[in-house]
N, C-alpha and C positions, 0 to 999 in steps of 0.2 A: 438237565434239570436246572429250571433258576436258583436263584438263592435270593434270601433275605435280606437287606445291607441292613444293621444294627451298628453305630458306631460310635465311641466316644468323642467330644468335643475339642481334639487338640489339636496344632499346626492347622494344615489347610482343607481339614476333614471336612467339614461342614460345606466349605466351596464342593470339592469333588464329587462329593455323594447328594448334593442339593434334595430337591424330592423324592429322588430315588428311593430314603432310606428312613433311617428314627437314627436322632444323633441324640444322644444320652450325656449328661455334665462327665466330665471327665472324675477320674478317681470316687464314684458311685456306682459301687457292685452292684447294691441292691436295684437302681435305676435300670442299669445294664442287662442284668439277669430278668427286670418285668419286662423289656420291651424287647429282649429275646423269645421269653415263651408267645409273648401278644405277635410277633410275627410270623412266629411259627402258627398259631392258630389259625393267619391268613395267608396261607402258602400258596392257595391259588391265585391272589388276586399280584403276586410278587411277578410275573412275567410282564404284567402291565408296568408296574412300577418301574423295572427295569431298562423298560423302553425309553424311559423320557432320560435314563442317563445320558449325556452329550457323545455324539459319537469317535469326540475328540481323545474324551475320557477314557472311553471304552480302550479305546486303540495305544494311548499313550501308557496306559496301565497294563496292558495285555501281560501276557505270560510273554510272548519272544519279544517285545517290545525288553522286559525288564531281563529278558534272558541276554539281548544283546548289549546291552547298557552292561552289566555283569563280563561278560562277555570281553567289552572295549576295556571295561577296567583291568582285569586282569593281565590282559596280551601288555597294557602300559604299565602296569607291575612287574610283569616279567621283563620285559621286552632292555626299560632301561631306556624306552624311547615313547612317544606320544604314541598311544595307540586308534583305531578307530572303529567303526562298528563296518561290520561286515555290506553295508550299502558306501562306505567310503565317506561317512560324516565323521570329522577329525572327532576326537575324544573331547578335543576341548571346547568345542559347540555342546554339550549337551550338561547335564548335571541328573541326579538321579531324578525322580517322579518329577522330571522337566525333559523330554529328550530331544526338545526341538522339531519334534514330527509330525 
């Protein structure tokens, strides 16, 4: 099932979610909470909107995208040594919602 993108205006929000979404001024519930229900109204028309997200986005955001980023961190927390993500890109090529991919 799609979902809505509704988000407030901080760091690189605005870039990432471009037309996808309703970006809301940052620290305004009441802004956030109308253009939550106003998306939900139009829930069918949200698969479309979804499409024009960049598919760079899509992919750099993903779940195992963020799971391995996660992932490289830890092993170099533990590790006591540079670590790297499971395709062999050093730890230190990447940064988090950046992973170089």
């Amino acid at each position: 099932m799609e979902k809505p993108v509704v988000a407030t205006d901080v760091g690189g929000v605005r870039e990432l979610v471009g037309e996808a979404g309703v970006i809301v001024p940052a620290k305004n519930s009441e802004a956030l909470a109308a253009s939550m229900l106003a998306s939900c109204a139009k829930l069918p028309k949200t698969a479309q909107d979804r499409s024009r997200v960049p598919i760079a986005h899509r992919n750099e955001f993903s779940i195992d995208s963020r799971a391995d980023d996660w992932e490289a961190l830890y092993r170099t927390l533990t590790s006591g040594t540079r670590g790297s993500h499971r395709d062999g890109t050093p730890a230190s090529n990447f940064a988090f919602g950046s992973s170089g991919r």
